[in-house]
C-alpha positions as CSV (number, residue, x, y, z in Angstrom):
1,X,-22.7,-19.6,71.8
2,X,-26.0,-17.5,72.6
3,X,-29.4,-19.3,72.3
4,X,-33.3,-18.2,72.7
5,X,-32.8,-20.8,75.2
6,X,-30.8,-18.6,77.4
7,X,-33.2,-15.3,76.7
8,X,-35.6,-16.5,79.0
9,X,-38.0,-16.3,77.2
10,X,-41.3,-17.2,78.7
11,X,-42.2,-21.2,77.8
12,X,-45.1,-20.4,75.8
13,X,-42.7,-18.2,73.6
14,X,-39.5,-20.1,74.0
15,X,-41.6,-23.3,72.1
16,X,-43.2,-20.9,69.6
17,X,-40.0,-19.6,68.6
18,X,-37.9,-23.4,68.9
19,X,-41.5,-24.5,66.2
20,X,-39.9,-21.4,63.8
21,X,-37.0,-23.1,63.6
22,X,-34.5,-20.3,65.3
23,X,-32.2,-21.1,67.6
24,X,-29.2,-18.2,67.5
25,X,-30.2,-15.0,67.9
26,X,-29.6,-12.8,65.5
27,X,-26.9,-9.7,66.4
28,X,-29.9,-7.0,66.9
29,X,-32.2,-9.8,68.5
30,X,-28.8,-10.6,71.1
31,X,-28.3,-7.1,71.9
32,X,-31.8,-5.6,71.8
33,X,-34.3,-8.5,73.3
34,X,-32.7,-8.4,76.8
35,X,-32.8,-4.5,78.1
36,X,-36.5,-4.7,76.1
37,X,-37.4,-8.0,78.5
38,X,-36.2,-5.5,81.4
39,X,-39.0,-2.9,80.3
40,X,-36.0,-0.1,78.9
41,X,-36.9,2.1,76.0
42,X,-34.6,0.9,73.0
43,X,-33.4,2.6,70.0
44,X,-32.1,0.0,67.5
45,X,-30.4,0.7,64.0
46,X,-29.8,-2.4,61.9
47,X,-30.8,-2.9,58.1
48,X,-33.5,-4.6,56.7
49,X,-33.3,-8.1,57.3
50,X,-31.7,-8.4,60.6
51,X,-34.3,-9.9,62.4
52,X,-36.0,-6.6,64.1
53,X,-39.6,-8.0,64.1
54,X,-38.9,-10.8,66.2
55,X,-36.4,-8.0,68.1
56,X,-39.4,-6.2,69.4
57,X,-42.4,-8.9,69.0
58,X,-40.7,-11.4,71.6
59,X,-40.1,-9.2,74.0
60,X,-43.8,-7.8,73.9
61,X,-45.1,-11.1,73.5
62,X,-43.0,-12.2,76.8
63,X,-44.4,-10.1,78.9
64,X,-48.1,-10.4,77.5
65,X,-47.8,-14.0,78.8
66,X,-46.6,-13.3,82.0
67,X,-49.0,-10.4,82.5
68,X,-52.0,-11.5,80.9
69,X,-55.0,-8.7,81.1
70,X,-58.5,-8.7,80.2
71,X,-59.0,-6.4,77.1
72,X,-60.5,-2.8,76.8
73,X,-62.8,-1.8,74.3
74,X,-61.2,0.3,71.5
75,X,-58.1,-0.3,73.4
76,X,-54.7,-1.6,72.7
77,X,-51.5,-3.1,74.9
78,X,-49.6,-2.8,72.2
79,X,-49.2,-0.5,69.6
80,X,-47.0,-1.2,66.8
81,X,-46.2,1.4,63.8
82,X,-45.2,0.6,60.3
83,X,-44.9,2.4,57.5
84,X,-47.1,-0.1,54.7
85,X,-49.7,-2.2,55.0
86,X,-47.2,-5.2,53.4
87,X,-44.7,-4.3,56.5
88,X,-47.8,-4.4,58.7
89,X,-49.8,-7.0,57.5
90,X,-46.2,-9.2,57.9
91,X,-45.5,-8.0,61.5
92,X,-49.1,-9.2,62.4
93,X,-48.5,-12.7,60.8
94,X,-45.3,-12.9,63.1
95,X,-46.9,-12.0,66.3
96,X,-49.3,-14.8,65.5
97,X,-46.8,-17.0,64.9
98,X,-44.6,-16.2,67.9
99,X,-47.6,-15.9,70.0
100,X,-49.0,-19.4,69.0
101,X,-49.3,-20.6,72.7
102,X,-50.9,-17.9,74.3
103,X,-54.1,-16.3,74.4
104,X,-53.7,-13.5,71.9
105,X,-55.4,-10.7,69.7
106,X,-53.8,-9.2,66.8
107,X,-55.2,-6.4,64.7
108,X,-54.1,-4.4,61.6
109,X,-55.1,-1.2,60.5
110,X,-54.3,0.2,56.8
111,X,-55.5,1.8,54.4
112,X,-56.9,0.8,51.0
113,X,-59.6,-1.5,52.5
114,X,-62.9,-1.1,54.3
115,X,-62.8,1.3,57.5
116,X,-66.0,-0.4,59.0
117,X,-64.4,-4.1,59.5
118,X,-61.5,-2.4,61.6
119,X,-63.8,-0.5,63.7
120,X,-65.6,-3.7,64.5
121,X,-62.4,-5.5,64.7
122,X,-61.5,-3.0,67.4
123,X,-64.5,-2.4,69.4
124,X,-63.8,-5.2,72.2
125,X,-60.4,-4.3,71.8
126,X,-56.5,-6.4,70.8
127,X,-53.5,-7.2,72.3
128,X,-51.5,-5.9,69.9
129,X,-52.3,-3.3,67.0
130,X,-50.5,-2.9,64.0
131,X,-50.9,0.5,61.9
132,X,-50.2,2.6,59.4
133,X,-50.2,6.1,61.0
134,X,-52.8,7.5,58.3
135,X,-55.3,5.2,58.8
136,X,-54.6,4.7,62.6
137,X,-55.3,8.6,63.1
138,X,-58.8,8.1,61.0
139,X,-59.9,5.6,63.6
140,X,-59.0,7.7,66.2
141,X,-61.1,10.6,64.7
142,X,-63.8,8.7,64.1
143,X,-63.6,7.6,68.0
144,X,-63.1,4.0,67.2
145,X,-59.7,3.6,69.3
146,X,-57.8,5.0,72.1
147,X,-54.2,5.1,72.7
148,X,-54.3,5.9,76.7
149,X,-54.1,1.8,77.7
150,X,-51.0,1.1,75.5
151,X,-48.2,-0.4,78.0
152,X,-45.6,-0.4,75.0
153,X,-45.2,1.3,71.7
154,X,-43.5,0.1,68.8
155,X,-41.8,1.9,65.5
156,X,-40.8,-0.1,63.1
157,X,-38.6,1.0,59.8
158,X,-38.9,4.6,61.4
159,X,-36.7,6.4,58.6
160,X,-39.0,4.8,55.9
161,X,-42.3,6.5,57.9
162,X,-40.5,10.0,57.7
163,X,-39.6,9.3,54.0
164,X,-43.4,8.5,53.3
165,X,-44.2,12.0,54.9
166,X,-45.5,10.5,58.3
167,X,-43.6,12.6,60.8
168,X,-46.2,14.6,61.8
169,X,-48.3,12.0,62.0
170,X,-46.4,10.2,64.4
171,X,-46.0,13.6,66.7
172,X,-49.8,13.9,66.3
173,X,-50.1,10.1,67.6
174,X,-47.4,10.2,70.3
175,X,-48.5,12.5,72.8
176,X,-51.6,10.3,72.8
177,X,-49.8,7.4,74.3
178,X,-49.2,7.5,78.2
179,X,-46.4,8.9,79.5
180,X,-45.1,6.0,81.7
181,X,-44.8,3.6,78.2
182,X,-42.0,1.4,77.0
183,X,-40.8,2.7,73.8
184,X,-39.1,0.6,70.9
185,X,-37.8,2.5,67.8
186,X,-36.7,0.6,64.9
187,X,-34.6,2.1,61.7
188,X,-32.2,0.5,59.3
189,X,-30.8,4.4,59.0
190,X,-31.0,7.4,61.3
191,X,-31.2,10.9,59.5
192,X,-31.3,14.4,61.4
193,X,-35.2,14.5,62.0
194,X,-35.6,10.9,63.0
195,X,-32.7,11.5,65.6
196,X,-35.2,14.4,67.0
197,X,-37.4,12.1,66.8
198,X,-36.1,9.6,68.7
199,X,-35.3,12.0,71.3
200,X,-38.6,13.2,71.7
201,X,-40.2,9.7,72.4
202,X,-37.7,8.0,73.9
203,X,-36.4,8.1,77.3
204,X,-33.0,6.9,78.8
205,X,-33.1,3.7,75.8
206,X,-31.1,1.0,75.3
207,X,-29.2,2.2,72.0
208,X,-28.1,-1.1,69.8
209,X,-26.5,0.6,66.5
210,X,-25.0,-2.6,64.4
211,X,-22.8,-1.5,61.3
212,X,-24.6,-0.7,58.3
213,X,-21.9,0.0,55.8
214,X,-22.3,-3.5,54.5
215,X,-24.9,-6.3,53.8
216,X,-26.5,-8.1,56.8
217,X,-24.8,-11.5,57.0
218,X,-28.7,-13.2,56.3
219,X,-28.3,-11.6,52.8
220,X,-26.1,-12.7,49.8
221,X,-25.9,-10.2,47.1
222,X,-25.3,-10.9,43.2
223,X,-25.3,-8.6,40.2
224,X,-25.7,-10.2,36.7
225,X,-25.2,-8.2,33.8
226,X,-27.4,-9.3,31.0
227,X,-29.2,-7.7,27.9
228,X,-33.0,-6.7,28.5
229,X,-34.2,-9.7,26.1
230,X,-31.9,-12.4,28.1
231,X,-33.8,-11.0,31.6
232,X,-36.4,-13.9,31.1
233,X,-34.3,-16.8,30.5
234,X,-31.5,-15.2,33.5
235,X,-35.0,-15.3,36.7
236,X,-35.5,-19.0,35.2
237,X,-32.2,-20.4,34.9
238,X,-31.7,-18.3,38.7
239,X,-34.9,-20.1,39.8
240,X,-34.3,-23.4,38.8
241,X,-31.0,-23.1,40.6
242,X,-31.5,-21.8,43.6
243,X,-32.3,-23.9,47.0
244,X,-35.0,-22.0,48.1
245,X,-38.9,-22.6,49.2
246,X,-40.1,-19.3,47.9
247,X,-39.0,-16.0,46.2
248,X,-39.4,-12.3,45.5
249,X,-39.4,-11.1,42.2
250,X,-39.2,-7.4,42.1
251,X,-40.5,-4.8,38.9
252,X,-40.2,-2.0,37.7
253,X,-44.4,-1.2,37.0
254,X,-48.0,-3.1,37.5
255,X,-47.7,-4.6,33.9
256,X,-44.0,-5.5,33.8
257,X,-45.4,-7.8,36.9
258,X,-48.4,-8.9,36.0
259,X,-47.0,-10.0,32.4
260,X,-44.0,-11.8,34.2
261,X,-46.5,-13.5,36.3
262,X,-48.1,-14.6,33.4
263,X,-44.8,-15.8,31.7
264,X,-43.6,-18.0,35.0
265,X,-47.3,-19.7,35.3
């Protein structure tokens, strides 16, 4: 059986990710982490909840500890894409996490919050960025960070970008990268224009394509059938149930949540 252990993983790392708790890779972590640890471009296809953040982020995070550099201002190592601020708000929180034992900057950039707390956040310069591509290209406009000094650059949940309308974003902010870059690409699906894409920015990658006809093995599915009135009493009879530190309850609007918020408290 396949451990981190036997990644190779760079100490630092290897005891940040034993302190997680992991110990088996994960299919698209097994087949992804080692050609990205060799510096190849990867293009991985694998459904949400696979374990792609800690696909790409160990990888990166390997070779930041290995190849530690001072920082540039308005600069970033790493540059890491996502297509919300929750997606990119949680891929900062794992490079922290993962990154625990080495000297490390993380930044985020979304929308939907100040602009002038980014810029400062930026101006001596990160690690590792994480970005929505609207908010990423204000920055740059506004000449508060520069993509030439990226070593590696990461999409993540690519077909959701293109879905939100961000593909021309993303040609607007690729040709800004340098040329010689290691490229990570990162969709649960891969439609026509992400495929051109993919073959635009990428070159000669590692492909990992897991099967995505059916539920990852991390994830058990259930359907209840219930009337609209018995949906209460279903989520607390499921919640008292359930062996489980913490859950997601998911809405259909603002109030439905906010007044089933109210109802669990």
């Amino acid at each position: 059986m396949t451990t981190f252990s036997s990644l190779n993983l760079a100490e630092p790392i290897a005891k940040a990710v034993a302190a997680e708790g992991y110990e088996t890779p994960t299919p698209i972590q097994l087949q992804a982490i080692p050609p990205a640890l060799e510096g190849r471009d990867i293009l991985g296809i694998a459904q949400t909840g696979t374990g792609k953040t800690a696909a790409f982020a160990l990888p990166i995070l390997d070779r930041i500890a290995r190849n530690p550099k001072p920082l540039r201002p308005k600069s970033a190592r790493v540059l890491v894409l996502a297509p919300t601020r929750e997606l990119a708000a949680q891929i900062a929180a794992s490079f922290s996490a993962y990154g625990r034992n080495i000297r490390l900057s993380v930044a985020t950039v979304f929308g939907g919050v100040p602009i002038n707390r980014q810029i400062r956040d930026l101006a001596r310069g990160v690690d590792v960025l994480v970005a929505t591509p609207g908010r990423l290209i204000d920055l740059i406009d506004r000449k508060a960070v520069m993509l030439n000094a990226a070593e590696i650059a990461v999409l993540d949940e690519a077909d959701q970008m293109l879905d939100l309308g961000f593909v021309h974003a993303l040609r607007q902010l690729m040709p800004l990268l340098p040329r010689d870059r290691q490229t990570l690409l990162f969709s649960a699906t891969m439609p026509r224009e992400l495929r051109h894409l993919a073959d635009e920015v990428l070159h000669r990658p590692a492909v990992v394509e897991l099967a995505h006809d059916r539920p990852p093995e991390t994830i058990a599915h259930a359907v209840h059938a219930v009337q609209e009135g018995d949906k209460f009493a279903l989520l607390e009879a499921l919640l008292a149930e359930a062996d489980f530190r913490s859950a997601i309850v998911f809405t259909r609007t603002k109030h439905r949540a906010k007044r089933l918020a109210q109802q669990l408290e």
